[in-house]
C-alpha positions as CSV (number, residue, x, y, z in Angstrom):
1,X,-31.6,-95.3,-50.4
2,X,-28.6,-96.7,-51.6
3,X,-27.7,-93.5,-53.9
4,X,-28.4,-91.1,-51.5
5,X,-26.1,-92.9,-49.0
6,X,-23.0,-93.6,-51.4
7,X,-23.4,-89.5,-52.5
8,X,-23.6,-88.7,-49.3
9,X,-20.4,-90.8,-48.3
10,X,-18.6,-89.4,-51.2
11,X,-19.1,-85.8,-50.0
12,X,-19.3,-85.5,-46.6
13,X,-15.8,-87.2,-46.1
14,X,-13.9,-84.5,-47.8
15,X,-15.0,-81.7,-45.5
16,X,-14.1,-81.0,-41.5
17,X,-17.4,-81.0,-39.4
18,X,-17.7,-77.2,-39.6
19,X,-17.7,-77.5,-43.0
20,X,-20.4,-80.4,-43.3
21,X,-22.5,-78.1,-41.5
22,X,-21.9,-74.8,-43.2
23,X,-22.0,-76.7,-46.6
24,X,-25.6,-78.7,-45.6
25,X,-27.1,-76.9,-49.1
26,X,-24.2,-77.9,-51.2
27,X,-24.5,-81.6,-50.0
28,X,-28.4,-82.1,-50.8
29,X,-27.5,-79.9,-54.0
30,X,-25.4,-83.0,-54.9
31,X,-27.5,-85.7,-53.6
32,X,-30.7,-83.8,-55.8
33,X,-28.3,-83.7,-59.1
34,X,-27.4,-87.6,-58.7
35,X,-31.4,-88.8,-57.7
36,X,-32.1,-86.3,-61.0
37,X,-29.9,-88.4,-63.0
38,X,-30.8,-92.2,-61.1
39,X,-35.1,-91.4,-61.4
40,X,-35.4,-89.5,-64.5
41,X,-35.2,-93.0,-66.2
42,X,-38.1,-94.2,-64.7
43,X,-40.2,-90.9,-65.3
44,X,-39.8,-88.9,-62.1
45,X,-38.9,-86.0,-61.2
46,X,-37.1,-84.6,-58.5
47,X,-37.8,-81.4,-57.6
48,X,-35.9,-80.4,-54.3
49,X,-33.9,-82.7,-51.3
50,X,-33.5,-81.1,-48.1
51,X,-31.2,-82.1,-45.5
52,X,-32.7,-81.2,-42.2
53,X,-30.4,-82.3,-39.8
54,X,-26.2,-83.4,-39.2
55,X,-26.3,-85.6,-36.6
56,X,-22.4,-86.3,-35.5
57,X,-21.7,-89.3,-33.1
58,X,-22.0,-87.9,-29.2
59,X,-18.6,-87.5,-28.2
60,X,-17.6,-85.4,-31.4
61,X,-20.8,-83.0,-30.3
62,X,-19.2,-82.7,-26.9
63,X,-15.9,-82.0,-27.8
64,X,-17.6,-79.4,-30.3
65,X,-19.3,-77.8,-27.1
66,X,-16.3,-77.4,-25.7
67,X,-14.7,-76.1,-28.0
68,X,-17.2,-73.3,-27.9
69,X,-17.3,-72.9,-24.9
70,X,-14.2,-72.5,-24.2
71,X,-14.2,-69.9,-27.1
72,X,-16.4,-68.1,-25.9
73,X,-14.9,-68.1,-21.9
74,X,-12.0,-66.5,-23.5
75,X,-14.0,-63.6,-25.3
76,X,-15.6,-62.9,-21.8
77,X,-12.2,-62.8,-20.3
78,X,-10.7,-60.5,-22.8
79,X,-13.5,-58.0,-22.3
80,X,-13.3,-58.5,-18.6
81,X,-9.7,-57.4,-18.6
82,X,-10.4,-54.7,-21.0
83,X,-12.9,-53.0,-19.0
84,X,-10.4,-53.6,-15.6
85,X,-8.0,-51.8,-18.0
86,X,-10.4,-49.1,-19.0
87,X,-11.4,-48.1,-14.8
88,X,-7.6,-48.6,-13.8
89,X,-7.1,-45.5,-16.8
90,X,-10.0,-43.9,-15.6
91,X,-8.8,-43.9,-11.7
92,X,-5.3,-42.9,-13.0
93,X,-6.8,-40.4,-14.9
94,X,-8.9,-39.0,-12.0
95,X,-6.1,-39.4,-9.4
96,X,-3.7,-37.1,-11.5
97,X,-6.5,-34.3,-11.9
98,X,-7.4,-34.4,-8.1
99,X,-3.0,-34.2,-7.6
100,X,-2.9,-31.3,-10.5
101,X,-6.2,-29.6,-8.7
102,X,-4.9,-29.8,-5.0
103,X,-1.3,-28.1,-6.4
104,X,-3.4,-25.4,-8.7
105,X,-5.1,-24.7,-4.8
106,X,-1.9,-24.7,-2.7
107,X,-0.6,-22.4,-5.2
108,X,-3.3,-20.5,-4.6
109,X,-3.4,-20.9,-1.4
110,X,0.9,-19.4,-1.1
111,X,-0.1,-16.7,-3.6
112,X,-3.0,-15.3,-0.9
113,X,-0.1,-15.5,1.9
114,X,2.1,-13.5,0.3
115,X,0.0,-11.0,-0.9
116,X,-1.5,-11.0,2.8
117,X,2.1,-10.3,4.2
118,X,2.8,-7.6,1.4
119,X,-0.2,-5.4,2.2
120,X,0.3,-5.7,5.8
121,X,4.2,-5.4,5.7
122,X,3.1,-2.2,3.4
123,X,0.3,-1.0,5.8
124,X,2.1,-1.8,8.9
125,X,5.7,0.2,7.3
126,X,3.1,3.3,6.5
127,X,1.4,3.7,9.9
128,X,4.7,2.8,11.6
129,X,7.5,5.5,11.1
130,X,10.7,4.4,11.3
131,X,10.0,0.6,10.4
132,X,11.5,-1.2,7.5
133,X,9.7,-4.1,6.0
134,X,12.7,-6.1,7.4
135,X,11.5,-5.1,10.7
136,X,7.7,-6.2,9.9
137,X,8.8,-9.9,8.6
138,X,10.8,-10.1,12.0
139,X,7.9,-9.6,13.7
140,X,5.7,-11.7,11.2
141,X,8.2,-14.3,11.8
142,X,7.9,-14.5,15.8
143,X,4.4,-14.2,15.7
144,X,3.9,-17.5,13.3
145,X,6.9,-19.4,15.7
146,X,4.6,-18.3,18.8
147,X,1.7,-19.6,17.0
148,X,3.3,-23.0,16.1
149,X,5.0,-23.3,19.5
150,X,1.0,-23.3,20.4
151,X,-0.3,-25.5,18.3
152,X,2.2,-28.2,19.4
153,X,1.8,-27.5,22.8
154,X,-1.7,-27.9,21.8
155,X,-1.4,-31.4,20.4
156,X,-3.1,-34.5,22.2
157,X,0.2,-36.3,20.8
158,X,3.0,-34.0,22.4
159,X,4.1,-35.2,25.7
160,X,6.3,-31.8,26.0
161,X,8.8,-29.8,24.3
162,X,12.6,-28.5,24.8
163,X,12.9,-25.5,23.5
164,X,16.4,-22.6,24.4
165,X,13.9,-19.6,25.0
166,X,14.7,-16.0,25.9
167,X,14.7,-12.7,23.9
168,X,17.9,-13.1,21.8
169,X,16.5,-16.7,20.9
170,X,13.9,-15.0,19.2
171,X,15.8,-12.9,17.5
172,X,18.2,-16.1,16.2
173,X,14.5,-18.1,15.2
174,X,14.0,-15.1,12.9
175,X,17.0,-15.0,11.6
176,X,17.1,-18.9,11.5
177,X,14.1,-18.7,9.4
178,X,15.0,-15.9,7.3
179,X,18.5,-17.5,6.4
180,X,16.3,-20.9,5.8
181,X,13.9,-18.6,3.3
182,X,17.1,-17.0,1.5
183,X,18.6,-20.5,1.2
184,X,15.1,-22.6,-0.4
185,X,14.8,-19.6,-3.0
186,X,18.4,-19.8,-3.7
187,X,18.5,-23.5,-4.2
């Protein structure tokens, strides 16, 4: 026992505990070479040594525990945060198509109006003699102020509404609107 103890003393000592434990074969290699050497006076032989089992003193195992633990608390929270990362892309990523999508159907949506009050500006202009399509918008015009003085009469959340009415107030809404039209295409 003595010269399995002293080769284990001179080995063990120069590794770190990780080591000791990842070099377990190395150490009974060394222990088997020096009992070869030691018994093969007296006529035996060894054939293989085997160390089963590292047994540290009990604090150094828990510190080791910890240590691992705590290793292994910080993988989790790196993938925890990279998959947070990966759904904020993924709702950033879904929010802009919904934003791109909604524009693409406004657009749409303009395009439809326009083409709406073209035909019917061209319609109305044909089965109308003498009317310009100036005279068609003007009318366009007072029809969709009538409709919105409606809606907002309509509203649960309008108490009431002062508005200068009377037929050449008309006429200055459609120009006012007009004029507001020329100026947002010039700008």
């Amino acid at each position: 026992m003595i010269l399995f103890d002293s080769v284990i003393r001179a080995s063990v000592p120069k590794l770190d505990l990780d080591s000791t434990f990842e070099q377990k074969n190395d150490i009974a290699k060394a222990v088997e070479e020096e009992l070869e050497k030691a018994m093969s006076h007296y006529g035996f032989e060894i054939v293989q040594t085997l160390i089963v089992d590292i047994e540290p003193d009990e604090r150094v195992k828990r510190a080791m525990n910890e240590i691992n633990a705590a290793a292994r608390m910080r993988v989790a929270a790196n993938e925890k945060a990279e998959a947070e990362k990966i759904l904020q892309i993924k709702r950033a990523e879904g929010d802009a198509e919904s934003k791109y999508l909604a524009g693409l159907g406004i657009a749409r949506q303009r395009q439809a109006i326009v083409d709406g009050l073209r035909d019917s500006v061209l319609a109305f202009s044909s089965n109308v003699p003498g009317t310009s399509s100036k005279d068609v918008m003007d009318m366009v015009l007072v029809t969709q102020y009538f409709d919105t003085m409606k809606e907002i009469g309509a509203s649960s959340k309008t108490n009431s509404v002062f508005i200068p009415h009377g037929p050449g107030v008309v006429r200055d809404v459609a120009s006012q609107i007009r004029d507001g039209f020329i100026q947002a295409n010039v700008n």
